[in-house]
N, CA, C and O atoms as a CHARMM CRD file, in Angstrom:
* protein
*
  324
    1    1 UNK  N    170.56400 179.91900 -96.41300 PROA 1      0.00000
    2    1 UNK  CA   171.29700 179.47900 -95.23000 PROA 1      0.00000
    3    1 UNK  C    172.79000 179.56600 -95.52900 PROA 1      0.00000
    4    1 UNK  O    173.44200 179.09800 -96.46200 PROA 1      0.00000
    5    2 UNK  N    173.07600 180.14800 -94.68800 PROA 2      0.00000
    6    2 UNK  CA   174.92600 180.10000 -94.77200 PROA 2      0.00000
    7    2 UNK  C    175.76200 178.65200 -94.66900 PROA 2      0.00000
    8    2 UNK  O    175.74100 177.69900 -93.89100 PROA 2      0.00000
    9    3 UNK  N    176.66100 179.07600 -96.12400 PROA 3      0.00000
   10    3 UNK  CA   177.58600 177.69400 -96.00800 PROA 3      0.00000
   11    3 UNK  C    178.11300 177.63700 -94.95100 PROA 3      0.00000
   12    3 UNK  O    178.28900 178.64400 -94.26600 PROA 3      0.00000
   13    4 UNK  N    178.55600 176.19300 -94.51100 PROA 4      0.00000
   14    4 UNK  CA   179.32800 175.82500 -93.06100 PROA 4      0.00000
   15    4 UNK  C    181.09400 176.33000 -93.72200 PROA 4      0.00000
   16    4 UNK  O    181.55700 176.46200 -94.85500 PROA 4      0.00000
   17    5 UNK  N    181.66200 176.49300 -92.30800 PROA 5      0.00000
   18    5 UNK  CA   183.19400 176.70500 -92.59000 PROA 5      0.00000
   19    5 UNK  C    183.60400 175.46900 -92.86100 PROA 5      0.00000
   20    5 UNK  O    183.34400 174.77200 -91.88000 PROA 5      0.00000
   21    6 UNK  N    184.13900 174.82100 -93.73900 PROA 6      0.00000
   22    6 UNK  CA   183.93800 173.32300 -94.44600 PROA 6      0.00000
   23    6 UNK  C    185.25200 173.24200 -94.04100 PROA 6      0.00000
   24    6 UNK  O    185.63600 172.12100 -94.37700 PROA 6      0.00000
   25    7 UNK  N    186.37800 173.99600 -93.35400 PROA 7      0.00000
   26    7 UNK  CA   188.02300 173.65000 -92.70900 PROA 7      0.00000
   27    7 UNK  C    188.01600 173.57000 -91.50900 PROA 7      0.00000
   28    7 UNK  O    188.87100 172.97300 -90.85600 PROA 7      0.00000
   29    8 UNK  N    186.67800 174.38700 -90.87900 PROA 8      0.00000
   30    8 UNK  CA   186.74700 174.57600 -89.38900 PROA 8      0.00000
   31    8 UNK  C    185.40200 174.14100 -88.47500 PROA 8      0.00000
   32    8 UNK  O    185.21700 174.24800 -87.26200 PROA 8      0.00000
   33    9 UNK  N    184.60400 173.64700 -89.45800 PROA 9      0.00000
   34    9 UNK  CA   183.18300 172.89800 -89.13400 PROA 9      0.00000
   35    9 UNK  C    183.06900 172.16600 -88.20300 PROA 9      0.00000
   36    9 UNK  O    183.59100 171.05900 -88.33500 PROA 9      0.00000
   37   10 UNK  N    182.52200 172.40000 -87.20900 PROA 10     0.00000
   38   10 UNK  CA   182.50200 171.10700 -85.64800 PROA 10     0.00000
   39   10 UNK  C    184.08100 171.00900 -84.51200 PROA 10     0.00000
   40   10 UNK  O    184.44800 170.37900 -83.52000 PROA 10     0.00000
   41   11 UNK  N    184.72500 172.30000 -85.64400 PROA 11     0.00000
   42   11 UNK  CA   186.00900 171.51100 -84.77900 PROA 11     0.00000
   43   11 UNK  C    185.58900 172.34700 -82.94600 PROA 11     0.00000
   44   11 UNK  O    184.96500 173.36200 -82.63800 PROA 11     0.00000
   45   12 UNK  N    186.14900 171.52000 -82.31000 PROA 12     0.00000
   46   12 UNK  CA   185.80800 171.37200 -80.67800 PROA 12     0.00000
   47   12 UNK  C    185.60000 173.14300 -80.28700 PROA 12     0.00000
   48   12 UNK  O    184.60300 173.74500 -79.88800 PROA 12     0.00000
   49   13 UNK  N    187.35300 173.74900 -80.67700 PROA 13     0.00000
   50   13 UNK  CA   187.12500 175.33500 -80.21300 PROA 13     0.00000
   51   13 UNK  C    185.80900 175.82800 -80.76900 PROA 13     0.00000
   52   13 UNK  O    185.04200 176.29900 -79.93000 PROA 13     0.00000
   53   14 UNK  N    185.37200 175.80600 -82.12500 PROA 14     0.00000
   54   14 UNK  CA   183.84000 176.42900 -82.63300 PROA 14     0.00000
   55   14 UNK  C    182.42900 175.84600 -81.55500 PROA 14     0.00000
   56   14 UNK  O    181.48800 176.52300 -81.14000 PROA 14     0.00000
   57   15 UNK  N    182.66700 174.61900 -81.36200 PROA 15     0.00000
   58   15 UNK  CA   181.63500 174.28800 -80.39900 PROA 15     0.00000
   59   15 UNK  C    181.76400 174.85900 -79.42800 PROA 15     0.00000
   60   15 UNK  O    180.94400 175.74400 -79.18200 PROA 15     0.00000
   61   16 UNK  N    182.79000 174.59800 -78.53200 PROA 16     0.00000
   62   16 UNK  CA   182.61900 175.64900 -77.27900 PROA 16     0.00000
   63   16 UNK  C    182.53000 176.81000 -77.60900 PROA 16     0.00000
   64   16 UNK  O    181.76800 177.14800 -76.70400 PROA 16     0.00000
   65   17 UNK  N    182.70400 177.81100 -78.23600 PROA 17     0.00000
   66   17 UNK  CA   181.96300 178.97500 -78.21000 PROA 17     0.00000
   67   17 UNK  C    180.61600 179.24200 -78.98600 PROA 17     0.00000
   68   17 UNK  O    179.93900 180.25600 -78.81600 PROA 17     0.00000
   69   18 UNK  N    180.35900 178.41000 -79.69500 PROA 18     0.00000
   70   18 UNK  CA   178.98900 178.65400 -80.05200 PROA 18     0.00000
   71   18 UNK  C    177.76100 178.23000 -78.71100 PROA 18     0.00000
   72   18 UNK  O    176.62500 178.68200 -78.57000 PROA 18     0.00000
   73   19 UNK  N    178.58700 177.08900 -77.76000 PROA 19     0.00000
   74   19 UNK  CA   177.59100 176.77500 -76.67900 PROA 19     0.00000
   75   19 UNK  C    177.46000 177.74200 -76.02700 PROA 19     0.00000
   76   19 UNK  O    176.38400 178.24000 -75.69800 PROA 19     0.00000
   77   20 UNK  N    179.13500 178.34400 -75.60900 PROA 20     0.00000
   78   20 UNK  CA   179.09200 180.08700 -74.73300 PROA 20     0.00000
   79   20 UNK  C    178.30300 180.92900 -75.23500 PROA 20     0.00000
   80   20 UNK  O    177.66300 181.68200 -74.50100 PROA 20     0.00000
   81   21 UNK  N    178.19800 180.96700 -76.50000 PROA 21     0.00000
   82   21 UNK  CA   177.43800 182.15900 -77.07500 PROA 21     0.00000
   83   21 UNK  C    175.78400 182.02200 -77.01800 PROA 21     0.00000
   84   21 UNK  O    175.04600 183.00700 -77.02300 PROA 21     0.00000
   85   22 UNK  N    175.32600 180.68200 -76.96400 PROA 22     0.00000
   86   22 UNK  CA   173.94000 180.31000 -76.70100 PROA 22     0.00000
   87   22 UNK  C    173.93800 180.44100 -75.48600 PROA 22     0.00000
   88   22 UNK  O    172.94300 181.13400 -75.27200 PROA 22     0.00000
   89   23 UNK  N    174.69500 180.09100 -73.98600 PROA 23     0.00000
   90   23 UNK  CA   174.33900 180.44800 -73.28200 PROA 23     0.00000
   91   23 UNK  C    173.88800 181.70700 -72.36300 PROA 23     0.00000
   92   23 UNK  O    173.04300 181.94400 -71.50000 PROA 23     0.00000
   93   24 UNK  N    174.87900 182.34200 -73.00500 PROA 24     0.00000
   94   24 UNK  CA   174.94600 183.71300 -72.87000 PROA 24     0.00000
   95   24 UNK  C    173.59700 184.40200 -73.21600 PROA 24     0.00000
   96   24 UNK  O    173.05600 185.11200 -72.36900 PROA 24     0.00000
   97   25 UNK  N    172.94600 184.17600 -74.65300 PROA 25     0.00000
   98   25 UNK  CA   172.20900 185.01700 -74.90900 PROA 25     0.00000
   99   25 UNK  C    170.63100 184.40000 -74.36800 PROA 25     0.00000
  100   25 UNK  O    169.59900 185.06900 -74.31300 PROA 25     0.00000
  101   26 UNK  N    170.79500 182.81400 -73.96700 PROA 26     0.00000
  102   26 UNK  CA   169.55400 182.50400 -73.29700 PROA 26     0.00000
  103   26 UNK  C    169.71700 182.88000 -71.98600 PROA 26     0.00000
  104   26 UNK  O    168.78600 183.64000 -71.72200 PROA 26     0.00000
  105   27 UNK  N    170.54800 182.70600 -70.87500 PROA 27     0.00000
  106   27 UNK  CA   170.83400 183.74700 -69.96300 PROA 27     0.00000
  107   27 UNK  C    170.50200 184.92300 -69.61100 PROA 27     0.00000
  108   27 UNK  O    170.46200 185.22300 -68.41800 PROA 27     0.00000
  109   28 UNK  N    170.18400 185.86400 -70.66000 PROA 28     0.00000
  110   28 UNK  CA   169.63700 186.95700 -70.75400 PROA 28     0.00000
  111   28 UNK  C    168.10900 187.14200 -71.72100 PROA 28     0.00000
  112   28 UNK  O    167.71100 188.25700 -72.05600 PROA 28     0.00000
  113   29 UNK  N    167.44600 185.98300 -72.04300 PROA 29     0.00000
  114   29 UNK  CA   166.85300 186.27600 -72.36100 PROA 29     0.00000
  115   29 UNK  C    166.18000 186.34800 -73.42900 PROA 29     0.00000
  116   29 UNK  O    164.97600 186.19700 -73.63700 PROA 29     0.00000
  117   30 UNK  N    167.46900 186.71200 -74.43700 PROA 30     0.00000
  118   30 UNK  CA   167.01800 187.10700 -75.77600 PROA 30     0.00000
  119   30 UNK  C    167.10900 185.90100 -76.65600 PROA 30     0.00000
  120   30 UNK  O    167.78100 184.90600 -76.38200 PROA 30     0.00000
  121   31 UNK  N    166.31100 186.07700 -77.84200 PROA 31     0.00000
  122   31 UNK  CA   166.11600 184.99900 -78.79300 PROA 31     0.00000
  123   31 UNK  C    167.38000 185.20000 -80.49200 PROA 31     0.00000
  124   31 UNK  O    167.61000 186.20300 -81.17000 PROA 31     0.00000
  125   32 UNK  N    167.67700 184.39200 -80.56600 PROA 32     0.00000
  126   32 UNK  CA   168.28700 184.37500 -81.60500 PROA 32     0.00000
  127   32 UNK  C    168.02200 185.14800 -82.78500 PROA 32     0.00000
  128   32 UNK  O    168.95000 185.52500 -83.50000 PROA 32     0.00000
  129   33 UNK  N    166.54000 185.47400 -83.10000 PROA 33     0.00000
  130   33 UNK  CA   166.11100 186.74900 -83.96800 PROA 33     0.00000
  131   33 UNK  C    166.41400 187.85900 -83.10200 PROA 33     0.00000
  132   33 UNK  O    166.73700 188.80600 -83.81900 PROA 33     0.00000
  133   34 UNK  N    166.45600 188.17200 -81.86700 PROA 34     0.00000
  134   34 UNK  CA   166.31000 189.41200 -81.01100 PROA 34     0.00000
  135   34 UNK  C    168.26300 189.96000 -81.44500 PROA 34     0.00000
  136   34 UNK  O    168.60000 191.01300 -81.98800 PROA 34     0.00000
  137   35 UNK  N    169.12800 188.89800 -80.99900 PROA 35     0.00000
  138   35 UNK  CA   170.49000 188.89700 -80.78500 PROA 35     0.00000
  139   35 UNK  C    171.05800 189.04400 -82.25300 PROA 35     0.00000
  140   35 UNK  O    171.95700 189.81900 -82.57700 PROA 35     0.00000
  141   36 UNK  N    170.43700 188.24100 -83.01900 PROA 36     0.00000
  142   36 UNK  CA   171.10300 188.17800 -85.06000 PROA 36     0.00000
  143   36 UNK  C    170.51600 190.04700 -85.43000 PROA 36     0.00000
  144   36 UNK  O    171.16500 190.74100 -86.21300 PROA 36     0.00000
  145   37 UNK  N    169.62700 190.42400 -84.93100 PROA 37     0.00000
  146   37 UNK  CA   169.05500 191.86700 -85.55100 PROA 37     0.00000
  147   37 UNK  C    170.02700 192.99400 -84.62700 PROA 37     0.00000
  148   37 UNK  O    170.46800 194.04100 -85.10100 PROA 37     0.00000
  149   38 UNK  N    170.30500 192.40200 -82.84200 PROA 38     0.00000
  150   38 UNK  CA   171.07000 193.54000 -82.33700 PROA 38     0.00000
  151   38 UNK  C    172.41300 193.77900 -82.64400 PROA 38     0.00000
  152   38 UNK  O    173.05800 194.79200 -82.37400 PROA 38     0.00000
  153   39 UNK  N    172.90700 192.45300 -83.41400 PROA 39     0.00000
  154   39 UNK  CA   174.42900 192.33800 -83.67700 PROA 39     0.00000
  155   39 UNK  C    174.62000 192.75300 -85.36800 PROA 39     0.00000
  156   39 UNK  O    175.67400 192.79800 -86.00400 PROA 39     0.00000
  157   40 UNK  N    173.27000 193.02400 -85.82500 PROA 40     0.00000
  158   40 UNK  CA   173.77100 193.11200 -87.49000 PROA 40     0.00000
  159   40 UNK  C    174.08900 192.37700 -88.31200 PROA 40     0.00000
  160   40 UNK  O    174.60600 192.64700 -89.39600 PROA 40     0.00000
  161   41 UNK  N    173.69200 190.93400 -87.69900 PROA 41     0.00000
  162   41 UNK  CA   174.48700 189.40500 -88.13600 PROA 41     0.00000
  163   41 UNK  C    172.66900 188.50700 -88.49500 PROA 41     0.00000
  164   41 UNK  O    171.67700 188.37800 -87.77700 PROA 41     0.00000
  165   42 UNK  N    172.96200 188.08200 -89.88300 PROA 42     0.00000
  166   42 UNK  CA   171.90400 187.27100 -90.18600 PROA 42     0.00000
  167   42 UNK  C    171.43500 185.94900 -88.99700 PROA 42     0.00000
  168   42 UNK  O    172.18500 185.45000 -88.15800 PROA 42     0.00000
  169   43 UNK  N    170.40700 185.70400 -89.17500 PROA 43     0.00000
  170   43 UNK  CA   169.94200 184.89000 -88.03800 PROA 43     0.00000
  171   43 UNK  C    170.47700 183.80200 -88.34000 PROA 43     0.00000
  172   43 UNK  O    171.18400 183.37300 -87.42900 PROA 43     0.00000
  173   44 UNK  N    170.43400 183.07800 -89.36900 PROA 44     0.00000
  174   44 UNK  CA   170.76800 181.72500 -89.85200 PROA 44     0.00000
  175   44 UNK  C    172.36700 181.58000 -89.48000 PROA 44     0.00000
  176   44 UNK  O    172.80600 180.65100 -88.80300 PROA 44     0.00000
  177   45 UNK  N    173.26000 182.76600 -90.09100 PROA 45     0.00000
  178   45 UNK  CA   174.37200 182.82900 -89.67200 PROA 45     0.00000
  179   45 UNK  C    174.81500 182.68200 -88.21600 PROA 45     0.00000
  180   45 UNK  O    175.80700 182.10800 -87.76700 PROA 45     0.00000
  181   46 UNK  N    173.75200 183.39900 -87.53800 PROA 46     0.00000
  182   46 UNK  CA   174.11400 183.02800 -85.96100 PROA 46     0.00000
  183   46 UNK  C    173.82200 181.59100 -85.62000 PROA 46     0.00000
  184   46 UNK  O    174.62000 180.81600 -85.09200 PROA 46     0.00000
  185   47 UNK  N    172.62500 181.33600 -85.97100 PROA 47     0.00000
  186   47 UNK  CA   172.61100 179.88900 -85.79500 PROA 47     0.00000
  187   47 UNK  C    173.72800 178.68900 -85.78600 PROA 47     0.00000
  188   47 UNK  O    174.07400 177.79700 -85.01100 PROA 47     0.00000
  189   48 UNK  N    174.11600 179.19700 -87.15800 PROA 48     0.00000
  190   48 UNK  CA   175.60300 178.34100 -87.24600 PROA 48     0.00000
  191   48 UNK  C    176.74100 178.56900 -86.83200 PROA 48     0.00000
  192   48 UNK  O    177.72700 177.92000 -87.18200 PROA 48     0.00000
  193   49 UNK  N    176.75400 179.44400 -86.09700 PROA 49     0.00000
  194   49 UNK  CA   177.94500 179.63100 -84.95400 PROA 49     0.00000
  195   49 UNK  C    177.33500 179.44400 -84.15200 PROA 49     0.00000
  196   49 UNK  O    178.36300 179.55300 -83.48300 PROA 49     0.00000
  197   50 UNK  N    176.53500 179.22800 -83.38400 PROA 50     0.00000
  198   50 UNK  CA   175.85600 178.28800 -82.08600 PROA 50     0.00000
  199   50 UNK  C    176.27000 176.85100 -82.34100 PROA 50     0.00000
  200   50 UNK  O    176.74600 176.17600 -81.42800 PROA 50     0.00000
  201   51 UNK  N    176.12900 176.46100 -83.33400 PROA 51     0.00000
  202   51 UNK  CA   176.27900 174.90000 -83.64100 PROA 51     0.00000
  203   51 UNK  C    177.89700 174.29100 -84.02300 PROA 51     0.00000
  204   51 UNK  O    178.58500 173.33000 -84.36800 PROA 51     0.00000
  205   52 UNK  N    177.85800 175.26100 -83.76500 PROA 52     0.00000
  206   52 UNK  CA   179.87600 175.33300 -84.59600 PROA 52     0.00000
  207   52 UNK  C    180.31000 175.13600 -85.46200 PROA 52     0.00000
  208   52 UNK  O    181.49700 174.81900 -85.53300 PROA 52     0.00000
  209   53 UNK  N    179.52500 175.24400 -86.49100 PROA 53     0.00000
  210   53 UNK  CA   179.65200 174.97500 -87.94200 PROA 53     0.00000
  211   53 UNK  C    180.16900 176.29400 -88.69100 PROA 53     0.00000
  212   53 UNK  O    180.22500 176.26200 -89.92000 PROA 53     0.00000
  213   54 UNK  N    180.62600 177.69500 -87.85700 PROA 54     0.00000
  214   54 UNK  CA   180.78700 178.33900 -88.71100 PROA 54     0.00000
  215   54 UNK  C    181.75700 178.84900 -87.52400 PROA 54     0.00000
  216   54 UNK  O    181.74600 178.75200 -86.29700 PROA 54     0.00000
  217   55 UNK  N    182.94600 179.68200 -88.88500 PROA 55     0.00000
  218   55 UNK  CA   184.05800 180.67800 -87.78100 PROA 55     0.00000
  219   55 UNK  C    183.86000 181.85000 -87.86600 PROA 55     0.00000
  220   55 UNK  O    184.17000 182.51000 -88.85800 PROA 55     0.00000
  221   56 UNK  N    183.21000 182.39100 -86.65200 PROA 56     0.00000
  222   56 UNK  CA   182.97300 183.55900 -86.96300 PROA 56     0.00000
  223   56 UNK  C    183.93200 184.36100 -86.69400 PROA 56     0.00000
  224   56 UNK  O    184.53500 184.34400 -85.62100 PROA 56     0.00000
  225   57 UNK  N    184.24900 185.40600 -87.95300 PROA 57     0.00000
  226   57 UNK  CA   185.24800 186.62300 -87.68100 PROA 57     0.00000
  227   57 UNK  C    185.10800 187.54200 -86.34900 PROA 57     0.00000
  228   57 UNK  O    184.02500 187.74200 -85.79800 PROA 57     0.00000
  229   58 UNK  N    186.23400 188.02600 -85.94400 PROA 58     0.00000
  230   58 UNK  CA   186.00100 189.00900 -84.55100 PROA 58     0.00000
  231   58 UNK  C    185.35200 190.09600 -84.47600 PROA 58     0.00000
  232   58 UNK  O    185.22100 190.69100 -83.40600 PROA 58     0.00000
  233   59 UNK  N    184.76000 190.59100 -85.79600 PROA 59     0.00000
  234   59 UNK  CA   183.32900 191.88500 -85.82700 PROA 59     0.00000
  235   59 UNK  C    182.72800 191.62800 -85.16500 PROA 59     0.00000
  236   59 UNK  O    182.31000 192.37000 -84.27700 PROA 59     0.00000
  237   60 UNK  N    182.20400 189.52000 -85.46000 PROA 60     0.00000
  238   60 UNK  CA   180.86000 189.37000 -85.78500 PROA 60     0.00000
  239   60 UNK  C    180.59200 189.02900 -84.36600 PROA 60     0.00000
  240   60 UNK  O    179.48100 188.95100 -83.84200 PROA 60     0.00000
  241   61 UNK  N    182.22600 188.75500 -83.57800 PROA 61     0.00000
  242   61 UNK  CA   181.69000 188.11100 -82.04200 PROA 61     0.00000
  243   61 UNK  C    181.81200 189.36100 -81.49900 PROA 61     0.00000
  244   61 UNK  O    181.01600 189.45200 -80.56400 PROA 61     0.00000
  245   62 UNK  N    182.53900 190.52200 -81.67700 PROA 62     0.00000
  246   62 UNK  CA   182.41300 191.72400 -81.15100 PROA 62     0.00000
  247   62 UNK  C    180.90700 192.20300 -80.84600 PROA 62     0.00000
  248   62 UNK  O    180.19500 192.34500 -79.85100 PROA 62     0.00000
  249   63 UNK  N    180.81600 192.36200 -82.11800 PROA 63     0.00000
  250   63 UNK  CA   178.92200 192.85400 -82.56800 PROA 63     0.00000
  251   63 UNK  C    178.26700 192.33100 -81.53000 PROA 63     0.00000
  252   63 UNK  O    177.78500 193.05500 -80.65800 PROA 63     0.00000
  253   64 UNK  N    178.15900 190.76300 -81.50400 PROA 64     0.00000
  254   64 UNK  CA   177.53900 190.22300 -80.77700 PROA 64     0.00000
  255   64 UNK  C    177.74500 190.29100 -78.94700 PROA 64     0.00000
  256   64 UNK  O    176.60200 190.47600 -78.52900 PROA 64     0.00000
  257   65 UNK  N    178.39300 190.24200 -78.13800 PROA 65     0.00000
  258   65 UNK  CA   179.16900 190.46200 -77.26500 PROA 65     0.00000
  259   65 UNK  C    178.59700 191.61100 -77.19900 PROA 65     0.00000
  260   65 UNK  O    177.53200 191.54900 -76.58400 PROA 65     0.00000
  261   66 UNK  N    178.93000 192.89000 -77.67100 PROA 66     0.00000
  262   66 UNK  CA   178.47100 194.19200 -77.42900 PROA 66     0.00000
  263   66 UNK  C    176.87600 194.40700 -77.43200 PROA 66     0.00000
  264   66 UNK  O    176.33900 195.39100 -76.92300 PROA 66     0.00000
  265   67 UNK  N    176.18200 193.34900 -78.07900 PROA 67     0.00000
  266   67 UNK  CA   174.95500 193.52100 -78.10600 PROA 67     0.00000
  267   67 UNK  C    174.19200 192.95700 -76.34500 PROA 67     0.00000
  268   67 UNK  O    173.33600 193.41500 -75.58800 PROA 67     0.00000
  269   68 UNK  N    174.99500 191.89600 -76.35000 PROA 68     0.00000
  270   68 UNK  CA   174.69600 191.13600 -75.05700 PROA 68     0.00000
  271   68 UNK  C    175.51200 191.94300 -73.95000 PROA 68     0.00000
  272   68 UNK  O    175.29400 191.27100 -72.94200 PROA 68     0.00000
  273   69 UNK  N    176.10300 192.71300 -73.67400 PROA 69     0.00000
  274   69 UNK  CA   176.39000 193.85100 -73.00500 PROA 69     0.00000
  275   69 UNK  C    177.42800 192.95400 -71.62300 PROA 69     0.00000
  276   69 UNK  O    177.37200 193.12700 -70.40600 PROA 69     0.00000
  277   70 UNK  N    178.64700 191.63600 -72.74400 PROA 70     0.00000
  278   70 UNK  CA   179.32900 191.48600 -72.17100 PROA 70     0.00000
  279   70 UNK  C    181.23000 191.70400 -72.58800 PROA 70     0.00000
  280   70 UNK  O    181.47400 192.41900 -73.56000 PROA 70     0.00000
  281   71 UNK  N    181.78800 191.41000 -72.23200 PROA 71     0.00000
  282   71 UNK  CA   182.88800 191.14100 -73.05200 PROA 71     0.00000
  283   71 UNK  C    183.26400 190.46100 -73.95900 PROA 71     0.00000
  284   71 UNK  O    182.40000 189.59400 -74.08900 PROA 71     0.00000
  285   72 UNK  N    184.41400 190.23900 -75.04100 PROA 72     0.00000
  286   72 UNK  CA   184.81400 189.28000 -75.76900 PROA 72     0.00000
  287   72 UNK  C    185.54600 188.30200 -74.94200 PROA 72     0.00000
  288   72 UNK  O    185.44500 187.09400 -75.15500 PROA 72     0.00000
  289   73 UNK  N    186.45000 188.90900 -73.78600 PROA 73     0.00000
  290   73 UNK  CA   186.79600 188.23500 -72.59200 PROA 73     0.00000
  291   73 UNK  C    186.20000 187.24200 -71.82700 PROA 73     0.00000
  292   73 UNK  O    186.67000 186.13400 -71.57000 PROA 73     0.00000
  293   74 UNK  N    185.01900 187.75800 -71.44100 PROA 74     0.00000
  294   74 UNK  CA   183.78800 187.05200 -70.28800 PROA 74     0.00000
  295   74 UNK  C    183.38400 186.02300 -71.46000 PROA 74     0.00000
  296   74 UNK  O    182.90600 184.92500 -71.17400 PROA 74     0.00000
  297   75 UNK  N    183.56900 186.37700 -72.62300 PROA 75     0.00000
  298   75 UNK  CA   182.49700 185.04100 -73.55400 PROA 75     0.00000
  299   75 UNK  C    183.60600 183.89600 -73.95700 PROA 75     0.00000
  300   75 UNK  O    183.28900 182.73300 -74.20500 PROA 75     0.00000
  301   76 UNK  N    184.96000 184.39800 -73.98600 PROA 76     0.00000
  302   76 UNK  CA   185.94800 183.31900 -74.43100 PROA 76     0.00000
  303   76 UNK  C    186.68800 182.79500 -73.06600 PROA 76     0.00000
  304   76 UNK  O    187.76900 182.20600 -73.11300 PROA 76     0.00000
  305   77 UNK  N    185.97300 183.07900 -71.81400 PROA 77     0.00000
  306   77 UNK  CA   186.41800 182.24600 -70.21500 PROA 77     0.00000
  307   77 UNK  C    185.42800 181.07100 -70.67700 PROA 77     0.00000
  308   77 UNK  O    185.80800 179.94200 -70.98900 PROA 77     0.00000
  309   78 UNK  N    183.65200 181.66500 -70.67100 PROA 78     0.00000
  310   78 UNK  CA   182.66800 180.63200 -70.75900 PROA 78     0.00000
  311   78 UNK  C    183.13200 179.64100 -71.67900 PROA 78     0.00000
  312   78 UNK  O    183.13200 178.43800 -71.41900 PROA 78     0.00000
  313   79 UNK  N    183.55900 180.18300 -72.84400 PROA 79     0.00000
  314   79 UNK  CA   184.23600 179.18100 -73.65300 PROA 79     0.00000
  315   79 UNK  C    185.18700 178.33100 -73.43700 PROA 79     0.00000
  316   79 UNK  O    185.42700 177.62500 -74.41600 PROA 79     0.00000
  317   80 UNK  N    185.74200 178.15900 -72.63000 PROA 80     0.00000
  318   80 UNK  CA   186.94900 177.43200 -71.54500 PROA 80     0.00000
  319   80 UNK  C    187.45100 176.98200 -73.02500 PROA 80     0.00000
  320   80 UNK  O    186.98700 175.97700 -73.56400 PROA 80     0.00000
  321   81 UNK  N    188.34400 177.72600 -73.58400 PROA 81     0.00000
  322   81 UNK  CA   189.01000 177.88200 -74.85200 PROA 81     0.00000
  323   81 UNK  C    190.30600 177.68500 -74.33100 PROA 81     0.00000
  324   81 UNK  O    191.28400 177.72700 -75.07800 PROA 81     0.00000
């Protein structure tokens, strides 16, 4: 299991986008194994950016985003960031 970002763990911005990012991909459907395999991103790792325990670099929300066939834009509005 991936260590938490232990500087940036829970802080509020990581939660709101890990909720955007769960909503997004239950929205459409897909399961967290379906979305961690289309983005190239370990599952556990996604997990913990759902929960906001982790910062994910802009590949990894790219990757992801591109997998869910939305923007980095459209996912950081949901994020009311």
């Amino acid at each position: 299991m991936p260590i938490a970002s232990p500087r940036h763990a829970n802080d509020p911005a990581l939660v709101a986008l890990g909720v955007a990012i769960r909503a997004a991909r239950k929205e459409r459907g897909i399961s967290q194994e379906e979305l961690a395999h289309m983005a190239a991103i370990d599952r556990s790792y996604l997990s913990s950016i759902e929960r906001g325990a982790q910062n994910p670099g802009i590949v990894s929300i790219l990757r992801m985003t591109n997998a869910m066939e939305m923007t980095a834009t459209e996912l950081f509005a949901e994020a009311r960031l």
